[in-house]
C-alpha positions in Angstrom: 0.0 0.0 0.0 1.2 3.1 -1.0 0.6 6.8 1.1 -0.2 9.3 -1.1 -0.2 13.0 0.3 -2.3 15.6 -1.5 -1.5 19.3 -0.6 -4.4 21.7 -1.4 -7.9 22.2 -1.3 -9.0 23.7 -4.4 -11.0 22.4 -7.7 -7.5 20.9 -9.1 -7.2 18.9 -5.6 -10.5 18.0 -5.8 -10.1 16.4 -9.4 -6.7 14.8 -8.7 -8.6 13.1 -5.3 -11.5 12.0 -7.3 -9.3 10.3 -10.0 -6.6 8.8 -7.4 -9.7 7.4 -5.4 -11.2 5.5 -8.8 -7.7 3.9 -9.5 -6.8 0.8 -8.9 -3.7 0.4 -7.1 -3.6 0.5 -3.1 -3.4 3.6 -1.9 -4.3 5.7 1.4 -4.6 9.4 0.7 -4.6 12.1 3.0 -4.4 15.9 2.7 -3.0 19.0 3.9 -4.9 21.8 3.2 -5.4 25.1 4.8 -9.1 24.7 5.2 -11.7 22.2 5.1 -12.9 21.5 1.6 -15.7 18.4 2.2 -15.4 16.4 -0.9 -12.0 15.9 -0.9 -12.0 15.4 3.2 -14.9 12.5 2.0 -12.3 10.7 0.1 -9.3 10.8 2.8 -7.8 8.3 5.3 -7.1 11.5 7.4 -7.5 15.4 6.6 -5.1 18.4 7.8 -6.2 21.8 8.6 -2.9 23.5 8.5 -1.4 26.5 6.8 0.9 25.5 3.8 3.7 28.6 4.1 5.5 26.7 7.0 7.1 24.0 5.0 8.5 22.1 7.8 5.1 21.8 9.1 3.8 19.9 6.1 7.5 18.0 6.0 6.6 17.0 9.6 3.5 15.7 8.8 4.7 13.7 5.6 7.6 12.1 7.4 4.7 10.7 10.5 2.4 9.3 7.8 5.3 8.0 5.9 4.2 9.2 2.7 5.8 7.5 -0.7 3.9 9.9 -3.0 3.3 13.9 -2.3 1.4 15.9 -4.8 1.2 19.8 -4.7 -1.6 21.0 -6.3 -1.1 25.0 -5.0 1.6 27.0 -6.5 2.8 29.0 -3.2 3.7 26.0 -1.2 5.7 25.0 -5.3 7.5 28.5 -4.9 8.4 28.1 -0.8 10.3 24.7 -2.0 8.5 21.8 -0.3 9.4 19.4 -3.2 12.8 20.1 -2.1 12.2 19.7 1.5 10.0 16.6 0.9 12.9 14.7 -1.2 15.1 15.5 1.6 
């Protein structure tokens, strides 16, 4: 089983959710998101209130749910480099 991490809450989250939920490999999604957005919270394991500017915060998160797969739907957390903080 694979951990998949979605960061965001908007209509591109909700899409990428939707489509990860109807595949057919083994996952367990969860989300970060800095507020509660219902139909992707439907379609999680476990949901995350939490502001995206603090990178280490959504690092900290990723590393307790040992997550094999993040994907960053927003640009602003793109631009604060959590890709780079997340392959570290």
């Amino acid at each position: 089983m694979k951990n998949v991490l979605l960061v965001g809450s908007g209509a591109r989250e909700v899409a990428i959710a939707k489509k990860i939920k109807k595949s057919r490999g083994d996952y367990s999604l969860f989300c970060i998101a800095p507020n509660t957005n219902p139909q992707i919270k439907t379609l999680t394991t476990s949901y995350f209130e939490q502001s995206l500017s603090g990178v280490e915060g959504v690092v900290a998160v990723a590393k307790k749910l040992s997550i094999d797969i993040a994907i960053i739907g927003p640009e602003n957390p793109l631009e604060a480099g959590l890709v780079d903080a997340l392959e570290e």
